[in-house]
N, C-alpha and C positions, 0 to 999 in steps of 0.2 A: 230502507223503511219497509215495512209491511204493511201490506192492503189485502182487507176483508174485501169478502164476495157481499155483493149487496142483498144474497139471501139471508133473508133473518125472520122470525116467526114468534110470538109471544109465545111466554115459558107458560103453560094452561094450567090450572088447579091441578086436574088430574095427573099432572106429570111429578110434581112433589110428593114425596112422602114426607114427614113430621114424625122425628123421632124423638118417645117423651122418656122421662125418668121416671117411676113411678114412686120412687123414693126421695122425690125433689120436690115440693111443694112449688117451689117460681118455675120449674120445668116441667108441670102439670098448668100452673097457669099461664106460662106463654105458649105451650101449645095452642091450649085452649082459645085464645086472644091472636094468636096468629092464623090458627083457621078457618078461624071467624072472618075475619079481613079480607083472607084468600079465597075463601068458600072452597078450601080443602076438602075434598072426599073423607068422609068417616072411615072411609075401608085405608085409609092411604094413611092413619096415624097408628105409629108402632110402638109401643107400651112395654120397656124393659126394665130391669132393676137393675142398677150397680149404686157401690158406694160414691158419697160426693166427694170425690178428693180432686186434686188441680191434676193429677199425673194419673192414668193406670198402666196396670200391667200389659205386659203383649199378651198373655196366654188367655188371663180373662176378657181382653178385647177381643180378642178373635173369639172367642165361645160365644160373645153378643152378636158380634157381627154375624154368626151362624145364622144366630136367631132373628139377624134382621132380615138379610138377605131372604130368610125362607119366608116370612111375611109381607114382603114387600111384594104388590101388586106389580105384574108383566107390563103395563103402560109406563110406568115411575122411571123418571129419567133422571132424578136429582134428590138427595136427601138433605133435610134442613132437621140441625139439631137443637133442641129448644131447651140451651143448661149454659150455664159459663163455666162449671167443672164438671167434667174434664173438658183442659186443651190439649193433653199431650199424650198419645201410647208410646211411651219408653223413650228412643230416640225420633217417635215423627210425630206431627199435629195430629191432633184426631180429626182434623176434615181431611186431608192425605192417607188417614188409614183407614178411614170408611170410603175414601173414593179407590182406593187402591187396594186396598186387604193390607193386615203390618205385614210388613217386607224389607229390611235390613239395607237392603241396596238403597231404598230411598232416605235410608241416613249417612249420614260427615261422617267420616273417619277421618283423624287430623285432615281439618281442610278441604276434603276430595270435592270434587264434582259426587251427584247424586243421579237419581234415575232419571233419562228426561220423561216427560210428560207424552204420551199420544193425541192429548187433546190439547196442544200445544199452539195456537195458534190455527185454529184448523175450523172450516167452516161446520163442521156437524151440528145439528140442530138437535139429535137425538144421542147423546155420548154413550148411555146403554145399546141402544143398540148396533151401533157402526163401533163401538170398543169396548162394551160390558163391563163401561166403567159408570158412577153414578156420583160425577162430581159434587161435593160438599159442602155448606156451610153453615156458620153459629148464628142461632139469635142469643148473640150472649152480651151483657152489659154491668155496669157497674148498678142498678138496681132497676127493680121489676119495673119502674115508672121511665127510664129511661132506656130499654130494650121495648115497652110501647111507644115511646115516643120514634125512634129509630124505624119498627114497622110503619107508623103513621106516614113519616116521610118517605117509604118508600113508595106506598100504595099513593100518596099525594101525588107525585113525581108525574105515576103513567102518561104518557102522551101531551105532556105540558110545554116540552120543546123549550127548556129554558135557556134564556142570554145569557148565564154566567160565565162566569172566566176558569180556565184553566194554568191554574198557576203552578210551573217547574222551575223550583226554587234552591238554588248553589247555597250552600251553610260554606260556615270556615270550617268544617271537619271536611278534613278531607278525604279520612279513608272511607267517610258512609256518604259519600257523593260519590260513587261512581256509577252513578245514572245519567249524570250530570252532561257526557260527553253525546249524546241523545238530545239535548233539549231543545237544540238551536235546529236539528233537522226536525223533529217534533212541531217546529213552531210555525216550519217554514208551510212543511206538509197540511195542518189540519187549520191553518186560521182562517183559510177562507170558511170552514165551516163554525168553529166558536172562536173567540177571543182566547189567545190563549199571550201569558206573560211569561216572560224570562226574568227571570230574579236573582240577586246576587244579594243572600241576606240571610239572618239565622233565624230570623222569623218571621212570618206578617202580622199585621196590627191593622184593624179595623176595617179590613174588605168586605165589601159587604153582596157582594155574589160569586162567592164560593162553590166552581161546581166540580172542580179537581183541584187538590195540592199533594202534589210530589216531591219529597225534600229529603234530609239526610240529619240524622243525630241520632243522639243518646236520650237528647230532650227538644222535647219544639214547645215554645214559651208561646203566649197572650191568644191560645187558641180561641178562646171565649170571645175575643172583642172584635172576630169576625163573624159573617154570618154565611153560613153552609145550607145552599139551596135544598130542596127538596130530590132527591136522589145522589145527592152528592160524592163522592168518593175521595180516602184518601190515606196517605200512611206516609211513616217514615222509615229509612232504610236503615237499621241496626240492630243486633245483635239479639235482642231479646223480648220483643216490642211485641211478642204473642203470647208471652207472658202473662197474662194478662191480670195476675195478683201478686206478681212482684213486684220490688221495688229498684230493682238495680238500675231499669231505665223505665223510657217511659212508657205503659202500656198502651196498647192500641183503644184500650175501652176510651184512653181522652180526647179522642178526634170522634167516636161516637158520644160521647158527654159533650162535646161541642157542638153536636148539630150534625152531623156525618152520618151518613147512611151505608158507607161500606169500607171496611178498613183489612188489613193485611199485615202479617207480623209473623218472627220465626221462634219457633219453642227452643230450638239449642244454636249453637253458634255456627254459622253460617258461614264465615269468613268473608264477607264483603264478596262474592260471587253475586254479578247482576244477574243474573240465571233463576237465583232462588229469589229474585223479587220481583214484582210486576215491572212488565215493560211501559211505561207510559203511554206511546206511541199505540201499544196496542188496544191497551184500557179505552184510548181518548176515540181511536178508529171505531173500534166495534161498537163500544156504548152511543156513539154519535151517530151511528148507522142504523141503532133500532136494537140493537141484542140488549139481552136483560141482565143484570147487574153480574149476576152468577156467572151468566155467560163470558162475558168482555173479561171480568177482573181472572176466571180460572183460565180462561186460554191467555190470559200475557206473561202469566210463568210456568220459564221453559222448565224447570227443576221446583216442583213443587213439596217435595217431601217432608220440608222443616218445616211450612208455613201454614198459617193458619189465618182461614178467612172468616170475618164476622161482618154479618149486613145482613139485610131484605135482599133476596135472592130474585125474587119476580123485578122488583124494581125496572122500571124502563123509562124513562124520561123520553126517549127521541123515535117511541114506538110509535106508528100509524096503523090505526085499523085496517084505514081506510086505503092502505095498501093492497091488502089481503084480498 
């Protein structure tokens, strides 16, 4: 099992940069509207152009990311990208190629292993500065009213110390459970601090404090007739679930249309490698210790290149000021 350092420090406005589209009307106004919330620095939102399609090129990614990198203020430890197209540079997410630069190594060749992560489980508080990397994620949704509703929960969350349940849930697929073999030492490890359930089921139905679900399909049914706390987090392990306007399986935007405040999914095929998807065990450690959403959920995958993360990034539910 892995165990965080009990150091952990709120993710501060100023450490965020906000990167808009300026050719996106809803990526003009979640900027705008997540600023707001965060009390984001004016200097800290980066204003680019490209076209809105679900996929870009490597070569024009990288000509942006020129142009962020040079804009981005020497404090900014994290970028949060305020669009739901794009998810994908070529073969890797676009939170993996703005936290990483595109790099070839962090994609599948039939099957392979990927690049691992430096911020892999690792206690840094500051990922630019200790690895001059500036890990990434989307505020992206299936529509402008439900990417607000998503921040809402996560600014709710701060320091709320919620009693939900963390549920790690066995599907009959078997090949998109191989998390699975994690869950019982997962359970044993962290219950003294939440309530956490072992499941043997292809869905839940009507839970009503939701504050992890980890499970495994192509589809996860009756998401709606639970209810998903305020910081909440959650995904399921398969093939395509970052997707996030396809229809081949399910995308991750339907665990944020449920109530979810931070979800996780791969843009090309992964091959069932638990590597490329959150570890639970670490998500459930770190988030329950006080690190902020961004934090917990990018250090629990060890191979992040395919994946792509969408949520409120500050989120903190089991943060103490009054630590500090």
């Amino acid at each position: 099992m892995f165990f965080a350092s009990n150091l952990c420090a709120a993710v501060l406005p100023e450490q965020i940069a906000i990167i808009v589209n300026k050719n996106d009307a809803m990526s003009l106004e979640i900027g705008n509207y997540y600023q707001q919330k965060r009390n984001i620095p004016d200097e800290n939102i980066i204003r680019i152009e490209f076209p809105v399609t679900g996929s870009m090129g490597s070569h024009l990614f990288s000509m942006l990311r020129q142009q962020i990198v040079a804009q981005t203020p020497e404090q900014v430890q994290f970028y949060v990208l305020a669009w739901s197209k794009p998810y994908k540079v070529a073969c890797m997410s676009i939170t993996s190629a703005m936290t990483f630069g595109f790099d070839r190594k962090y994609c599948a060749h039939d099957c392979s292993p990927t690049e691992p992560s430096v911020y892999f489980n690792s206690n840094s508080l500051s990922p630019f500065n200790d690895f001059k990397i500036r890990p990434t994620i989307m505020l992206a949704g299936s529509s402008m009213k439900q990417v607000k509703a998503m921040i809402d929960h996560g600014v709710q969350s701060d320091g709320t110390f919620p009693t939900g349940t963390g549920y790690l849930v066995t599907t009959s697929d078997a090949a998109r459970n191989v998390r699975s073999y994690v869950f019982e030492t997962i359970s044993a490890a962290y219950s003294n601090r939440i309530k956490i359930e072992v499941s043997e089921t292809d869905a839940l139905h009507k839970k009503q404090d939701v504050l992890f679900y980890f499970t495994g399909g192509v589809e996860v049914k009756g998401l709606k007739t639970n209810r998903f706390l305020p910081g909440a987090i959650a995904d399921h392990l398969t093939s395509s679930g970052g997707v996030l306007f396809g229809d081949r399986q399910m995308s991750i935007l339907k665990w944020l249309d449920a109530g979810a405040t931070g979800s996780y999914g791969t843009v090309t095929e992964p091959c069932a490698f638990p590597q490329k998807f959150p570890h639970p065990g670490i998500v459930i450690d770190r988030y329950t210790r006080g690190e902020s959403l961004i934090e917990a959920y990018w250090k629990s995958v060890a191979w992040p290149g395919q994946g792509l993360f969408v949520g409120e990034p500050m989120a903190a539910p089991f943060y103490n000021s009054h630590d500090q």
